[in-house]
N, CA, C and O atoms as a GROMACS GRO file, in nm:
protein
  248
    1UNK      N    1  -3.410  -0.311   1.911
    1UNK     CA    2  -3.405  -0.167   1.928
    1UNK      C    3  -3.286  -0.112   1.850
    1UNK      O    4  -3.191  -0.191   1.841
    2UNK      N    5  -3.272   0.001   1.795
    2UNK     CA    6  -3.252   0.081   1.706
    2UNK      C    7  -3.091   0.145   1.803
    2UNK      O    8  -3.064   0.088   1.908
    3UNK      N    9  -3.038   0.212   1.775
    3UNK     CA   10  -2.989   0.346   1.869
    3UNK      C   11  -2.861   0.414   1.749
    3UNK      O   12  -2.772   0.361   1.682
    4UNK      N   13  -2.911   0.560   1.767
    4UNK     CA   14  -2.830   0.651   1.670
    4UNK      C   15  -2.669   0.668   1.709
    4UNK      O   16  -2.634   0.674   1.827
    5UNK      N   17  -2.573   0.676   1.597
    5UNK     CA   18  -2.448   0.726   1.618
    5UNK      C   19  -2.413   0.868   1.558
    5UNK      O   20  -2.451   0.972   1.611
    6UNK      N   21  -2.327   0.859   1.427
    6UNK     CA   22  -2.330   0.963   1.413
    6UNK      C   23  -2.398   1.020   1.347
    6UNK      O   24  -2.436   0.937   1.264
    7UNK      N   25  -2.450   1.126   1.321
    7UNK     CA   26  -2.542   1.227   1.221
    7UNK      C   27  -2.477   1.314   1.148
    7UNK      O   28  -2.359   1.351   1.146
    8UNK      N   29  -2.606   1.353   1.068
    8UNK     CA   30  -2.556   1.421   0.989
    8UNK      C   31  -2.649   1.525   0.927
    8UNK      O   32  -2.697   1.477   0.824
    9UNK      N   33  -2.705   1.685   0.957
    9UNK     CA   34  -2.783   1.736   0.909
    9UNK      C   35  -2.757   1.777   0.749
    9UNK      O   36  -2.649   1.804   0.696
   10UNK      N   37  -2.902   1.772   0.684
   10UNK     CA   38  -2.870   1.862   0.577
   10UNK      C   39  -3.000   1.955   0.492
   10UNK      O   40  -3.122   1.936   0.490
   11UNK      N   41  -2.939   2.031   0.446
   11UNK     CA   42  -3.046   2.137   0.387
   11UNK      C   43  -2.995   2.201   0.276
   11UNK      O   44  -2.873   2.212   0.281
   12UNK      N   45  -3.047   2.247   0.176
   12UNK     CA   46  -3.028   2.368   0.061
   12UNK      C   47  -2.872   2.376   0.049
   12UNK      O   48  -2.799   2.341  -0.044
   13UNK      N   49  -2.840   2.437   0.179
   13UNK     CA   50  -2.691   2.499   0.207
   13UNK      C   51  -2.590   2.380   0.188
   13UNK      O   52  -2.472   2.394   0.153
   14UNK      N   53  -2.652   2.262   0.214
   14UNK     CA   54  -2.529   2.156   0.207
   14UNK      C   55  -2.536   2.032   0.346
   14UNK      O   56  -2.646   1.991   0.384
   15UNK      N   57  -2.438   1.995   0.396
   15UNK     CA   58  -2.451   1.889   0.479
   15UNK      C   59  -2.357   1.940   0.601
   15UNK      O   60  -2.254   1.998   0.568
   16UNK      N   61  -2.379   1.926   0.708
   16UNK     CA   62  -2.371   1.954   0.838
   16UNK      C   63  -2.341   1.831   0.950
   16UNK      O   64  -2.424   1.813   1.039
   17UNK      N   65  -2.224   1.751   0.944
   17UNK     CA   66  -2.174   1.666   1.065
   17UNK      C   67  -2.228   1.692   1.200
   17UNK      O   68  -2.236   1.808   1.242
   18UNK      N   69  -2.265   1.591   1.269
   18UNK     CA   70  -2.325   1.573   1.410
   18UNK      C   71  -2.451   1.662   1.446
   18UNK      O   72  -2.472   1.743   1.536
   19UNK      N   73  -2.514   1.623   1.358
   19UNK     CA   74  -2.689   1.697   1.399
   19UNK      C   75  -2.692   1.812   1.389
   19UNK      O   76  -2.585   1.868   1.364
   20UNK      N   77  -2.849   1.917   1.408
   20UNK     CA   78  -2.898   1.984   1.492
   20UNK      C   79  -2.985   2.013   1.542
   20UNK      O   80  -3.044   1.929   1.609
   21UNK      N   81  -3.017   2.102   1.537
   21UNK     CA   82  -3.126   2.189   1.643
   21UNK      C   83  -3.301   2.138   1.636
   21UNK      O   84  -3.398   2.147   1.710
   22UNK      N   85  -3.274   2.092   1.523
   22UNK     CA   86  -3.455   2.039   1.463
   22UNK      C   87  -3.457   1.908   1.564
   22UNK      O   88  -3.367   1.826   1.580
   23UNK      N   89  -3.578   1.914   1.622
   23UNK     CA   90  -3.658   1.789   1.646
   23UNK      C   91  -3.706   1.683   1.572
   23UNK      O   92  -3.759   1.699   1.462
   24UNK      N   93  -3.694   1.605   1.610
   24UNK     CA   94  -3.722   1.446   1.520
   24UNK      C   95  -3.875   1.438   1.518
   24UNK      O   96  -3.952   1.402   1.607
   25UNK      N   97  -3.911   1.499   1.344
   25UNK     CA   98  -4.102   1.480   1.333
   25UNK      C   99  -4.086   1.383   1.212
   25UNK      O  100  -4.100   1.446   1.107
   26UNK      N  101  -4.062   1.251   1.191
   26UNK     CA  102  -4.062   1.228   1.106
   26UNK      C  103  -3.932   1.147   1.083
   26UNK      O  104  -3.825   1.184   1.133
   27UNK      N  105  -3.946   1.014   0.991
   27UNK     CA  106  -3.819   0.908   0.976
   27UNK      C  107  -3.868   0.839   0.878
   27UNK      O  108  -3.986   0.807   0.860
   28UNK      N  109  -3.720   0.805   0.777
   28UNK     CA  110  -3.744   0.701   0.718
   28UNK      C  111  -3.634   0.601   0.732
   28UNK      O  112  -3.524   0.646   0.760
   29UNK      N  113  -3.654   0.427   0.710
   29UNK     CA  114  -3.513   0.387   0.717
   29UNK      C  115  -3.499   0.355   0.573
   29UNK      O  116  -3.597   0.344   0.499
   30UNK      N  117  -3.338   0.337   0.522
   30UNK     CA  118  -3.282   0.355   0.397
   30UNK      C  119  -3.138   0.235   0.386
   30UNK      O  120  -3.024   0.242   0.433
   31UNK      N  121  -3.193   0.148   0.318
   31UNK     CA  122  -3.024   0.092   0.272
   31UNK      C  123  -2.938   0.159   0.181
   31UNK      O  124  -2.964   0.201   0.068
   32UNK      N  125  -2.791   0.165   0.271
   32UNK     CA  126  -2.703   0.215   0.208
   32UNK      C  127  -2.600   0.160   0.261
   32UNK      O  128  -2.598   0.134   0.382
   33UNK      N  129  -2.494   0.132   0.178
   33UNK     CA  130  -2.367   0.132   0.199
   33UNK      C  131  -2.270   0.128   0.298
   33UNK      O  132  -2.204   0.045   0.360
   34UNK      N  133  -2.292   0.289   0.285
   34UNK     CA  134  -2.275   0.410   0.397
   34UNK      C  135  -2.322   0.559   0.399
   34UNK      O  136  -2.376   0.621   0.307
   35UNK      N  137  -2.290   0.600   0.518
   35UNK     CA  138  -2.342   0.756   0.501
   35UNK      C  139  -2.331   0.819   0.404
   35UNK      O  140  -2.430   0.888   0.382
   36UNK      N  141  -2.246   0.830   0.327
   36UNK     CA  142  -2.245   0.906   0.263
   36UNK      C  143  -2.345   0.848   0.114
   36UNK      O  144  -2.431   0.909   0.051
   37UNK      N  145  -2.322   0.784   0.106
   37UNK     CA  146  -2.446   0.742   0.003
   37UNK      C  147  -2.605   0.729   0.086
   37UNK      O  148  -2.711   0.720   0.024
   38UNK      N  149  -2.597   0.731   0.196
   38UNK     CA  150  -2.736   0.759   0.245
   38UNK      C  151  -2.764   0.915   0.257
   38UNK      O  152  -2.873   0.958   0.293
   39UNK      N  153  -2.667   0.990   0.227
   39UNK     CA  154  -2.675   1.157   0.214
   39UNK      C  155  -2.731   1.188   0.056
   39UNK      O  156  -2.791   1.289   0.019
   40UNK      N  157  -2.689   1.060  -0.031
   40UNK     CA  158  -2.696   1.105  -0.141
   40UNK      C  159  -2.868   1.046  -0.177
   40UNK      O  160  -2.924   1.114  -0.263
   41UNK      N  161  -2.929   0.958  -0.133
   41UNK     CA  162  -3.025   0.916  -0.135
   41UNK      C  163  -3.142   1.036  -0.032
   41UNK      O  164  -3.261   1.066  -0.050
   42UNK      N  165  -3.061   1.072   0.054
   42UNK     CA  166  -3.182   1.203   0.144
   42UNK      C  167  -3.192   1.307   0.112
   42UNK      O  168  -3.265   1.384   0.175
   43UNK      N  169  -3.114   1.351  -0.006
   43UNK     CA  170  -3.082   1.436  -0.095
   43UNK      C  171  -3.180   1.471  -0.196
   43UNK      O  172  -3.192   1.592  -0.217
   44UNK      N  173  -3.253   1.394  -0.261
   44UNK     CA  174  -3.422   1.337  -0.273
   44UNK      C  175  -3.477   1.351  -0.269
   44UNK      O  176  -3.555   1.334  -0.363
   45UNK      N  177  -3.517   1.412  -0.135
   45UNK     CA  178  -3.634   1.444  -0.043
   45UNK      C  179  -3.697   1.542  -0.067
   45UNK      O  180  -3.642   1.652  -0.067
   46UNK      N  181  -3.823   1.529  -0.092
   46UNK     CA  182  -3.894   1.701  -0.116
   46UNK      C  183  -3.907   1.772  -0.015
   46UNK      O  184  -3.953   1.886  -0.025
   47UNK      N  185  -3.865   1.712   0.116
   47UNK     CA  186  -3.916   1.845   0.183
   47UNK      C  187  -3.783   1.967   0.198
   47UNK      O  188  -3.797   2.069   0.265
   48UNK      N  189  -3.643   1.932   0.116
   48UNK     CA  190  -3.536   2.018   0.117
   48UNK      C  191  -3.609   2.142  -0.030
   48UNK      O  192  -3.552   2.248  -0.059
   49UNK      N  193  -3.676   2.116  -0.067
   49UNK     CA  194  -3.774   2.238  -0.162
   49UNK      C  195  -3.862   2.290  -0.104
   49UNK      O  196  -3.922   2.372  -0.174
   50UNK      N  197  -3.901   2.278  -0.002
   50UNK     CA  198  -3.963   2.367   0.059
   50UNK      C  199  -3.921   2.435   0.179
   50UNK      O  200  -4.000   2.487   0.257
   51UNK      N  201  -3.759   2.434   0.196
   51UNK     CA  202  -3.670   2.537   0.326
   51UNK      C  203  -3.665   2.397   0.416
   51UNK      O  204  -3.594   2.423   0.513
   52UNK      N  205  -3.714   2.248   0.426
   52UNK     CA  206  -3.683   2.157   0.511
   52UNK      C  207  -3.549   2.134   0.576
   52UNK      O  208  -3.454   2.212   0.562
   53UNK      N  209  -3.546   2.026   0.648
   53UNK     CA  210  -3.398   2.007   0.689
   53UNK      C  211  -3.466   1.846   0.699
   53UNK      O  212  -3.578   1.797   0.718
   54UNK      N  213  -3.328   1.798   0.675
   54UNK     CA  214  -3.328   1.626   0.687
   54UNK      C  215  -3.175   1.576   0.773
   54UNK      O  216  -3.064   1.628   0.780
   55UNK      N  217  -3.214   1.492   0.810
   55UNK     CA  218  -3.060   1.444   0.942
   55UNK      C  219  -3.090   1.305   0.905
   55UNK      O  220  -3.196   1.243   0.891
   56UNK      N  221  -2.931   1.266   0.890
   56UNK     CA  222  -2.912   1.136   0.822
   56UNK      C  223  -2.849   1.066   0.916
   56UNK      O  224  -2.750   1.135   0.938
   57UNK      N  225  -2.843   0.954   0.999
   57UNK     CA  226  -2.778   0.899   1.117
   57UNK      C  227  -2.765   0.725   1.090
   57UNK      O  228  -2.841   0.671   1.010
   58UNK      N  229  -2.711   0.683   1.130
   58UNK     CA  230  -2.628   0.540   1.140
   58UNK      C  231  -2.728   0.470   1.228
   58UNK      O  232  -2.754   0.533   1.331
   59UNK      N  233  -2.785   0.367   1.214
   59UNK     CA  234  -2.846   0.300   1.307
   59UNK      C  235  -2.816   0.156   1.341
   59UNK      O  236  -2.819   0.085   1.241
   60UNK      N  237  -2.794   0.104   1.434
   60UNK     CA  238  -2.704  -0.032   1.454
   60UNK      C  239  -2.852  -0.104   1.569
   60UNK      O  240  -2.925  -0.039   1.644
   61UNK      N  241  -2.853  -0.255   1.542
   61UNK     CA  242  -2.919  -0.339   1.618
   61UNK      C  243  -2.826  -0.326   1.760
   61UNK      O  244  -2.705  -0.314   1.775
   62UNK      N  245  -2.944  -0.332   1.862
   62UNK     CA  246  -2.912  -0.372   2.000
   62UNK      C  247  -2.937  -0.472   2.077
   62UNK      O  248  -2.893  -0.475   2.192
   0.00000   0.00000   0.00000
């Protein structure tokens, strides 16, 4: 099992520390580094061209 730490939203406007408001429809998992190169890889994403939002979070084995 999976379990999230910290997040990180982002959209158009830029990147946003510790989540928000959007509901989780949708995941992918991603090797990286670290966050911040997993920001730069979700960065990518087509659905930030169409007004989307994407949240980037840390996931550790349990």
């Amino acid at each position: 099992m999976m379990d999230v730490l910290a997040r990180s939203t982002g959209s158009v406007d830029g990147v946003v520390d510790n989540g928000g408001p959007d509901p989780l429809s949708g995941y992918m998992v991603v090797a990286a580094d670290d966050k911040g190169t997993a920001v730069k890889i979700a960065n990518g994403c087509p659905i930030l061209e169409n007004e989307g939002r994407i949240e980037v979070a840390e996931l550790v084995e349990m």
